[in-house]
Structure formats: structure tokens, C-alpha cells
N, C-alpha and C positions, 0 to 999 in steps of 0.2 A: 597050580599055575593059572587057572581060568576061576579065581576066585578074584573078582574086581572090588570088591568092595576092598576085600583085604592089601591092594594096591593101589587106593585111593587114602585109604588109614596109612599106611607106608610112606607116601608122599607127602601128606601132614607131616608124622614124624619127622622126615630128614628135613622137611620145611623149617621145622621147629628148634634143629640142631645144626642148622648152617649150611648141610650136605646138598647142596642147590644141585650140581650136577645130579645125584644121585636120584633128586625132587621130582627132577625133568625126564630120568630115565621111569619111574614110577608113572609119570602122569603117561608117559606116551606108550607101558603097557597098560593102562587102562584104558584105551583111548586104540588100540590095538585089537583089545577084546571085545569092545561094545562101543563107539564110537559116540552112540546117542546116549547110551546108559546118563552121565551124570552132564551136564552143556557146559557146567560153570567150570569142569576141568580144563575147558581150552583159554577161557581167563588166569588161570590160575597157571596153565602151562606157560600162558606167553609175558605174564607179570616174571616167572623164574626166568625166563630167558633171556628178559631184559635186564636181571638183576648178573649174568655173565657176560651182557654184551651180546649176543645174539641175537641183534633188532631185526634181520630180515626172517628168521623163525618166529620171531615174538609179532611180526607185523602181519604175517601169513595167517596165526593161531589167533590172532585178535579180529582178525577180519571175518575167521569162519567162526566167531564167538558172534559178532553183529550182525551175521545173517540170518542165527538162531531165532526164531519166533517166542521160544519161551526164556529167553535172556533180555528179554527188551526193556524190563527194568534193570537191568543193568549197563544201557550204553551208554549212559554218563561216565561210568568208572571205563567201560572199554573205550570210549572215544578216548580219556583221556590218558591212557594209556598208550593209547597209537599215536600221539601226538609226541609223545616220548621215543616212541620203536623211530616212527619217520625222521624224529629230529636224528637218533643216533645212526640211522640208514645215513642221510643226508650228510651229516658232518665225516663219517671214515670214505664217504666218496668224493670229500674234498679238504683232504686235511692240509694244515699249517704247518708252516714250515717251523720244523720242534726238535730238535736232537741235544735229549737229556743226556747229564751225563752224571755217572754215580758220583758222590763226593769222597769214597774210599774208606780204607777199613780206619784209617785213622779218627774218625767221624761217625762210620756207620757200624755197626756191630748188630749181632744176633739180636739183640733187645731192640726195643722202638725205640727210636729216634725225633723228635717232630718241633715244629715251633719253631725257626731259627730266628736271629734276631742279627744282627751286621750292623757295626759300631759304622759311624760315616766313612772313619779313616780306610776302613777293611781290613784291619789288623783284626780284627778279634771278632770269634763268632761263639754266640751263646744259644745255647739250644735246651729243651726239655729229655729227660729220658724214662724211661718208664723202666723201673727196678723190683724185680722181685724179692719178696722180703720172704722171714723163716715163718711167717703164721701165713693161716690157709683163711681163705672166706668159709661163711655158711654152707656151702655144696662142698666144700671139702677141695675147693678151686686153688692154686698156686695164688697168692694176696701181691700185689705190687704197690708201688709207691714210685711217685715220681721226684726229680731230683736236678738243677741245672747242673750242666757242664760246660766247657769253654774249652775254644782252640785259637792259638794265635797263629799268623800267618808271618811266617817268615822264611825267606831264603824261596819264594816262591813255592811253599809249603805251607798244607794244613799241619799243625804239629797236634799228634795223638791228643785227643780231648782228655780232659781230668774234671774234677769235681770243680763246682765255684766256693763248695765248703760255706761254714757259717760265716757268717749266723742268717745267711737268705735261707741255705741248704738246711730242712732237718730229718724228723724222722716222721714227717705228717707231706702232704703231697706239695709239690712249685712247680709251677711250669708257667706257660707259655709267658715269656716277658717281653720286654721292648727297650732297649739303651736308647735314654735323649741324643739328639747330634751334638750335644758338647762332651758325651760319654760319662757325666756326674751322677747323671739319674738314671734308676733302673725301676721301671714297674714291672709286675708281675702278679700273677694268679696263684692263691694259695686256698686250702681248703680244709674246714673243721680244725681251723685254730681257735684257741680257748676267747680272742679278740676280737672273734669273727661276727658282723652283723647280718649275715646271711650264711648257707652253707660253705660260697666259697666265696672270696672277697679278692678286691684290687689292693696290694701293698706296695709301698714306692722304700728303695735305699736310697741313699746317696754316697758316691764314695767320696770320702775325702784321708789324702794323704794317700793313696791307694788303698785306701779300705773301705768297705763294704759297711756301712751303719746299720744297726738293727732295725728290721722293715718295719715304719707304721702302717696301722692299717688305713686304707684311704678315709674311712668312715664316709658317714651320710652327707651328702644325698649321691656322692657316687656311688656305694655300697646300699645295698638294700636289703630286705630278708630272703631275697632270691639266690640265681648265682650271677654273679658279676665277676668276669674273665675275659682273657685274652687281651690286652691292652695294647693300643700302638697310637704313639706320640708323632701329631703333625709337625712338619719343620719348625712351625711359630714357638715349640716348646710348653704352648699353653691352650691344645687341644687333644683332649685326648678320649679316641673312638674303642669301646670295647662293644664286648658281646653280654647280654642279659634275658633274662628270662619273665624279668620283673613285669608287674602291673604297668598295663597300657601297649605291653608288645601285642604281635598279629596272631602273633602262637610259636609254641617252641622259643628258642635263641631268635632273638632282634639285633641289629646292631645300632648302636646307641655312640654320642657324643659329650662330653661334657668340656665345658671353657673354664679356664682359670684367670682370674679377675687379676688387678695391677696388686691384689694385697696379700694375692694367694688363695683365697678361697676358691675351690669350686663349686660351681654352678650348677644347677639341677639339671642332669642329664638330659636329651632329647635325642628321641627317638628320628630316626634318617628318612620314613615314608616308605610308603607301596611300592616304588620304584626298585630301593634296597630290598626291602623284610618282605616275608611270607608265613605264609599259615605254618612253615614248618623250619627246620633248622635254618638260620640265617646268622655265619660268625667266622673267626679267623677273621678279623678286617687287618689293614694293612695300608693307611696314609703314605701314599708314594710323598718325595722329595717335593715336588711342585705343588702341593698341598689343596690338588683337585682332582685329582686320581682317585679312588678308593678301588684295592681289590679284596675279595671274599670269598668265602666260600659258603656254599646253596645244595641243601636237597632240595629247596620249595622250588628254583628258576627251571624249566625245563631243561632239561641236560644229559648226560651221557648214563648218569647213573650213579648213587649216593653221593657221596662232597663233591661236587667240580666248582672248578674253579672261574670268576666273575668279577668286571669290572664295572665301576658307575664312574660318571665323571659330572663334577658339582660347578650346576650352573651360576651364572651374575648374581639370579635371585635366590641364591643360596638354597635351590631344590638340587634332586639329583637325577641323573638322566637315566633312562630305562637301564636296566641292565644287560651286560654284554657277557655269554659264553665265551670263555677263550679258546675253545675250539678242541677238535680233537688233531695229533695225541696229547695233547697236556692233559686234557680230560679222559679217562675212560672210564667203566662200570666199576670202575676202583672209586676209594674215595682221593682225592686229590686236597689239602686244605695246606696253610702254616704258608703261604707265598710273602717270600720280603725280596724287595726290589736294592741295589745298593745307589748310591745317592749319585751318580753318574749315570744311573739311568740303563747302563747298558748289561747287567747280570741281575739273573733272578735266584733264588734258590727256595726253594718247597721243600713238604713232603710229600712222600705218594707209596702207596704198596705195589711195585712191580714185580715181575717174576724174576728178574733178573736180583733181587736188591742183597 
């Protein structure tokens, strides 16, 4: 019981395997038994507590990490850590007015759900789902596959979602897509297709007749040997903002734009600035209706913790403005990402991992 090291290797471990509660019960018996013994456990403590939402333990643990003498090459990582603790202390001491509500089993099911996309009319909602298939990964892990579904709204009901079927759906990954506002065009994110100029590429249908035309691939220069996903179409119908990884981003997913000219070609993507992107995940975009809104989703902005969710809004000289947390609760130590707005402006719908879900 008073072997610390062997409680400091334990807390690695569960670090390593998700078990963050369990991380945190590890760090504070070591920390129990010999207080000085190791200094960078109380970093290491208050980084895991941040990662459950426990900013005022993470800001307590951070603090007595900064007073340490022999951490002092470390307060760049602790300053910028408590910069984080304070923001999530701050924001659950003045939260937003937020009351989510589930969208119901018609919709939501045991499996993940995410992405949604809202045709103008509000009849019809497209989403991604994440499907487990009969082969296993390399670790001998459950394998999935993603797949769209669709629900239409009628009789002031969601009706039980169903497949969108081919030839968008197959047996290789689709997700996150975006209906134009005339509901003709569909883009979407597909991955390790035999057509594919990166690992995962931008595809566009169009229906016609009510059907669904076999997706091209967007090819170059908006496809690159990166990955290039999540696509969403500004009102003008001839802007359209995804996420990439490609040369010339900050690091991580950037979000990026590209224009479509009067003959149809598009245009070599551009990247949205410092303002949007960050050294680290930066994607989920989402061109609100008045076509100077953008929301997003950020681990790089400071925030509550993994995805939260962020808005920028595009000035005269077509820069963008700093970005804005939406606050908490839409935000918490969960990831938060996939937010579409519907074209009246007044309903939003996301995904998010809550307890309740």
C-alpha cells in the first residue's frame, strides 16, 4: 500500500487506458504517501482533472505545482494549464442560458450518432452514424464503419431514421455531409475509396428525380493527399468551408474555404487565419444562413475541455473576428462538435456526449 512508485506506474496505466477517474484516485495516493516524493505528479494531477471538469481542483493542484522550486521549468506548461482551470472555474460561475433537449430514440440509438445536416425546408434531417461491422481491428477491437441516415419531419415528428442507401451509403466510411439550400446537392466526407486523392476526400451527389447520383470525387485542388472533410455550403451555394489537415495549415485540422467560379470550377482552397485555426484540432465548421457567421469546433481556443464549441464572424475585409466560446453548458469537458443552425435562425442542433444521452 506504501509502495509509491508502484502508484505512480498505476496512474500512467489508467492514464493510458481512458480510466481518468481512477488516474486521479492513483495520483492523490501518491501524493498521500510522500507529497514531495515526485512535484510533476501535481501537474499531472490537475491536467486529469481538467480532463473531468474539475477546474477548481485542477486550479488548487496547478497552483501548488507553481510554487514548486524544482518545477520551474515547467510554468509555461502549468501557466497554461490554469489559464484553462480559470476559464472553466469562470464560465460554470456564469453560465448561459442552455436547455438541451434529447432529440429522441427515433434519432438517437446505442450507437453514435453525429454530424447533422437540416435541409432549409426542415423536413428532412441527415446525419452520420457510426456502425459496427463483423471484422475486428489489429487489437482484436469491435471494427465500425460509418453510414448516413435520414429522418423526415412530419406530423410535427421526427420519423424513426433509415438508411440514405446507395449509392452515397456503402461498405467503406460517409459521413459528415451538408444539403445545398435548394436540397439538389449533397457533399460529404468519404474515406479510402479506390478514387480517393488523399485518405479521406470531399464527394458531391446530386439528386435528380429524387435520386441520389453516384458521388464524384470533388478532386484537386479542393481534395489534397491529406484529409479533407466535413463540408458545409454557404447560402451563395458557391462557397464551401471544410476542415483539412493539408500543407500550409497551423497543425492538426484547419478550416479552410474554397469558391466556385461562374463555370464551376473550384478554386484553390484558403485557409481562414489565426483568428479561426490553431496549432491543434480546428473543424466541424458550419456557415450559418446570413453567410458571416461561422461556428466550429476547437481543442486549440481555450475552453472547457476537448471539442467546444466557437463562433467567428467575417469582417467587410473579409478577415475573421477573434473567436468566441459559446459558453458553458453547451460546452463542457465533453467534446461538444457537428452544430447546424436551421435557416430561420432560431434552432440549433449538435452532437455532444452527455450522461443522460
Amino acid at each position: 500500500p506504501d509502495f509509491i512508485e508502484a502508484w505512480l506506474l498505476l496512474a500512467d496505466v489508467y492514464h493510458y487506458v481512458g480510466q481518468t477517474e481512477a488516474e486521479i484516485a492513483s495520483y492523490k495516493k501518491a501524493i498521500e504517501i510522500n507529497p514531495a516524493f515526485f512535484p510533476q505528479v501535481y501537474i499531472n494531477l490537475g491536467e486529469s482533472e481538467l480532463h473531468v471538469g474539475q477546474y477548481e481542483l485542477a486550479t488548487e493542484h496547478l497552483k501548488t505545482a507553481r510554487q514548486m522550486q524544482v518545477l520551474a521549468s515547467k510554468l509555461k506548461r502549468i501557466d497554461s494549464l490554469l489559464v484553462w482551470a480559470n476559464f472553466g472555474v469562470e464560465q460554470m460561475n456564469k453560465p448561459v442560458r442552455f436547455k438541451p433537449e434529447n432529440m429522441g430514440k427515433n434519432l438517437n440509438s446505442p450507437l453514435h450518432e453525429y454530424w447533422p445536416s437540416l435541409t432549409t425546408d426542415e423536413q428532412m434531417l441527415v446525419f452520420t452514424v457510426r456502425i459496427p461491422t463483423e471484422a475486428l481491428t489489429l487489437t482484436g477491437a469491435q471494427a465500425h464503419q460509418e453510414d448516413f441516415y435520414f429522418s423526415r419531419f412530419i406530423d410535427d415528428t421526427w420519423m424513426p431514421a433509415i438508411p440514405l442507401g446507395k449509392p452515397i451509403n456503402s461498405n467503406l466510411n460517409e459521413g459528415a455531409g451538408c444539403i445545398s439550400y435548394d436540397g439538389k446537392r449533397f457533399f460529404f466526407t468519404s474515406c479510402n475509396r479506390p478514387d480517393g486523392v488523399g485518405r479521406c476526400d470531399l464527394y458531391i451527389s446530386v439528386n435528380e428525380a429524387n435520386r441520389w447520383s453516384i458521388p464524384n470525387n470533388m478532386g484537386v485542388p479542393v481534395n489534397s493527399p491529406f484529409n479533407d472533410k466535413q463540408p458545409s455550403l454557404g447560402p451563395d451555394g458557391k462557397t464551401l468551408f471544410f476542415a483539412s489537415n493539408r500543407s500550409g495549415s497551423f497543425g492538426g485540422m484547419d478550416i479552410w474555404y474554397s469558391v466556385q467560379t461562374e463555370t464551376g470550377q473550384w478554386l484553390a482552397p484558403i485557409n481562414l487565419g489565426p483568428e479561426v485555426n490553431t496549432c491543434l484540432d480546428d473543424e466541424s465548421p458550419f456557415i450559418h444562413p446570413d453567410g458571416k457567421t461561422l461556428y466550429f469546433a476547437s481543442k486549440g481556443h481555450v475552453g472547457m475541455g476537448g471539442f467546444d464549441l466557437f463562433l467567428s464572424r467575417k469582417r467587410e475585409d473579409g478577415s475573421w473576428s477573434k473567436s468566441e466560446n459559446l459558453g458553458y453548458p453547451i460546452n463542457s469537458y465533453l467534446d461538444e462538435t457537428g452544430l447546424v443552425i436551421n435557416a430561420k435562425g432560431t434552432t440549433a442542433m449538435y452532437a455532444a456526449e452527455k450522461d443522460n444521452g
